[in-house]
N, C-alpha and C positions, 0 to 999 in steps of 0.2 A: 368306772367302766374299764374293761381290760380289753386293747387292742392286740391283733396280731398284724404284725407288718412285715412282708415277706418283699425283701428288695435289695438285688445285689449290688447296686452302687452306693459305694461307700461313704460317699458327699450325699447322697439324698436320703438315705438309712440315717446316719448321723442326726442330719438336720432336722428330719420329721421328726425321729423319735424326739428328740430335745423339746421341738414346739410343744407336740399332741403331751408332750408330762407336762409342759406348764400351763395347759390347760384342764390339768388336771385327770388324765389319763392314764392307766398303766400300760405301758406298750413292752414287747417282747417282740426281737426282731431279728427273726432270718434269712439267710442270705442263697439259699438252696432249694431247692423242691425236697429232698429227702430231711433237710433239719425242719420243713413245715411240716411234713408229714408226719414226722415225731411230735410235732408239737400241736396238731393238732387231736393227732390218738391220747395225747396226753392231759391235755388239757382243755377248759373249756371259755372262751372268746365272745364278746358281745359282739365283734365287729373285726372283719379281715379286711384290710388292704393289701392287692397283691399285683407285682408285676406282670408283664407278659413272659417275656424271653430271659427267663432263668437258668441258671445252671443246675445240672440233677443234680450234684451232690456227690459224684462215685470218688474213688479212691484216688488222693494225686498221685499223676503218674499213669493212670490208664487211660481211653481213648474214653473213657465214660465222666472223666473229669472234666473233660471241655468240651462235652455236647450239650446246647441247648436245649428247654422245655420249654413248653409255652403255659402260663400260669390258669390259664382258660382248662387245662384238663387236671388240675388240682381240684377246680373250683366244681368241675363236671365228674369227677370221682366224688368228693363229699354229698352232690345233691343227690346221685346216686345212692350211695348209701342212707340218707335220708335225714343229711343234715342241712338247715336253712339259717346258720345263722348268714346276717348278711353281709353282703360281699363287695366289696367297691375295688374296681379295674384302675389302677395307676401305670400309665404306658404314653409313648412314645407314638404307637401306632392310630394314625388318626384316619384311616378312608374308612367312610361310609361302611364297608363293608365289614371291616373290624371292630367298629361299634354294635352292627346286629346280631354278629357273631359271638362277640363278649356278653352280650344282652340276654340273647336265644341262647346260652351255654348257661345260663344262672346267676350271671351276674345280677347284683341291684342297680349298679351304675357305672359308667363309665367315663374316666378324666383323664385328658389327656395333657402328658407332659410338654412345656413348663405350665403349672398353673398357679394360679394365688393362691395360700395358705388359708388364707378365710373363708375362699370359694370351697375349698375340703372342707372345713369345719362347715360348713353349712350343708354341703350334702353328706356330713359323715350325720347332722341332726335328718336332715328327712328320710334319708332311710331307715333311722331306727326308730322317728314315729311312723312310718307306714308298716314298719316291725312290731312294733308292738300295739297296731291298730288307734294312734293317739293322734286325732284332728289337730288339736292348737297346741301350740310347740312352748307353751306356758304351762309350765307343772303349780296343781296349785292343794293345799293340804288345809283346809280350817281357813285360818289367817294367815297362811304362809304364800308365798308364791315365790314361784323359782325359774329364772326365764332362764334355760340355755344356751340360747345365742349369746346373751350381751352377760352371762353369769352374773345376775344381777340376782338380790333375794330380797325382796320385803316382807316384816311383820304388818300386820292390821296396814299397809299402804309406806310404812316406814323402811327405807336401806338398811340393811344389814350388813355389815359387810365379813367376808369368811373368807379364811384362805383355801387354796386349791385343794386342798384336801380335805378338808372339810364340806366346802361344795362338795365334793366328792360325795363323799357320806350319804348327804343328804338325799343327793340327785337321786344315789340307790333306792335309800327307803322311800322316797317319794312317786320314784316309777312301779312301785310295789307297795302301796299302802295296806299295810294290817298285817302283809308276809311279816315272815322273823328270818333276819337273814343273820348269820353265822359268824364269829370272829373271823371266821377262816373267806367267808364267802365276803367280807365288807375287805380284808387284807389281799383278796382277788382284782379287789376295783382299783386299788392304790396301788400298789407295788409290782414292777414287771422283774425280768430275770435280774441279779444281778445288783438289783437293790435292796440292802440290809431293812427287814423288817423288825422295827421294837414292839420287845414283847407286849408295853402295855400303850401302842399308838391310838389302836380304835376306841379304847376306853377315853383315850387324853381328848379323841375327837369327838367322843358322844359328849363328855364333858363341857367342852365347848360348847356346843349346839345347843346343849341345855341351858348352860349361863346367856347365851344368847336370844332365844328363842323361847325358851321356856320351861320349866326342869321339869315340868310334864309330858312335853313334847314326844317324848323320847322313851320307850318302855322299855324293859329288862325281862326277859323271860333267861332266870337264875339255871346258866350249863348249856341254853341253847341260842341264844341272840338276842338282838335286838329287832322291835318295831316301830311305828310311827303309831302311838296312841290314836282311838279317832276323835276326831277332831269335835269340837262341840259346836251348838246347833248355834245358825248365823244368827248375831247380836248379843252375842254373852260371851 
C-alpha cells in the first residue's frame, strides 16, 4: 500500500511515517499544499492522510510563504476533479462543526490530534474496506487467509509468518485476486520517496511467498506481472 501524508510538523511527519513503514506501508511525505499537489498530479496513492492548516508552499521570503491553507480545500479540489481515493483528516481542530465540515468537504474520516497509533491503523483498515466495498476485514484466497489488523497469515489454519514486506506483496495480490499487477505497480506498495529500490526485491519477495505458501501460489505472466493463481476447490 502506498500512502501519502501531508503534514507540516516535523515530530509528527517523522514519527508516522516511521510507524505506518513498519507496518509495512510505503509512505511519501509532504509538508506543503503545493509539494502535495505535485505529488498528487504525479502520482497515484491508495490512501491520503492530511492536515488542516498547512502552509501553501510559495517562495521563502514572500508573504505567500507564511500563509496558511486549510487541507479540506485540497481534499475539496481532487473530488472535484473526480478523484476518490480515500482521505483521512489528521488535525488538531476538534468542534463539532469541523468535523461535519471535514466530512461534508470529502473526507472519509476524521481524527483528531493526539491520537493512538492503533486507533489510525484501524481506521486507516475501514476505510479502505468500505473503499474497496469489502464486508470482513479478513482477506482470504483458497487456504490462505490474511488478517490485517493483527498481520497475522495462515495456510489450511496454520501461522505463517512473513515479514513486512512480504505481507506487503501479498496484501496486494490478495485485494485483487486474478489482476496481474506490475513490478512497477507491487515496487508502488513498498518503497516511498527516498527509499533505494533493488532491482531484483519483488522477484526475492514472490520467492519467498512461494517457499512459504506454495510455489503455486503465485503466477508469472513472463514481461507483465505477477498473480494469485485461483485457488482450488475446498478439500483438495
Amino acid at each position: 500500500m502506498r500512502l501519502l501524508l501531508v503534514e507540516d510538523d516535523r515530530m509528527i511527519g517523522e514519527g508516522l511515517r516511521a510507524a505506518l513503514r513498519l507496518e509495512g506501508w510505503a509512505v511519501d511525505w509532504v509538508r506543503d499544499v503545493r509539494a502535495a499537489q505535485a505529488a498528487l498530479d504525479t502520482e497515484r496513492f491508495d490512501l491520503w492522510l492530511i492536515d488542516r492548516g498547512l502552509p501553501t508552499g510559495g517562495p521563502i521570503g514572500t508573504p505567500e510563504s507564511t500563509r496558511l491553507a486549510d487541507g479540506l480545500d485540497l481534499i475539496a479540489r481532487r473530488r472535484a476533479a473526480g478523484d476518490a481515493t480515500p482521505a483521512i483528516v489528521l488535525t488538531a481542530r476538534d468542534g463539532p462543526g469541523d468535523r461535519v465540515s471535514g466530512l461534508d468537504t470529502g473526507a472519509d474520516d476524521y481524527l483528531v490530534k493526539p491520537f493512538d497509533f492503533d486507533e489510525l491503523m484501524a481506521r486507516i483498515r475501514a476505510v479502505l474496506r468500505r473503499h474497496q466495498g469489502q464486508a470482513s476485514p479478513v482477506l482470504r484466497h483458497g487456504a490462505i487467509t490474511l488478517n490485517p489488523a493483527t498481520r497475522q497469515v495462515s495456510l489450511k489454519g496454520e501461522p505463517v509468518w512473513l515479514s513486512a514486506r512480504e505481507l506487503a506483496v501479498l496484501e496486494a495480490l490478495m485485494q485483487r485476486p486474478g489482476a496481474v499487477l506490475s513490478r512497477a505497480q507491487l515496487e508502488d506498495r513498498l518503497y516511498g520517496w527516498g527509499e533505494e529500490i533493488e532491482s531484483n526485491a519483488v522477484s526475492v519477495y514472490i520467492h519467498q511467498l512461494r517457499r512459504k505458501l506454495g510455489a503455486d501460489v503465485i503466477g508469472n505472466l513472463r514481461g507483465v506481472g505477477y498473480y494469485l493463481t485461483p485457488a482450488p476447490p475446498e478439500g483438495v
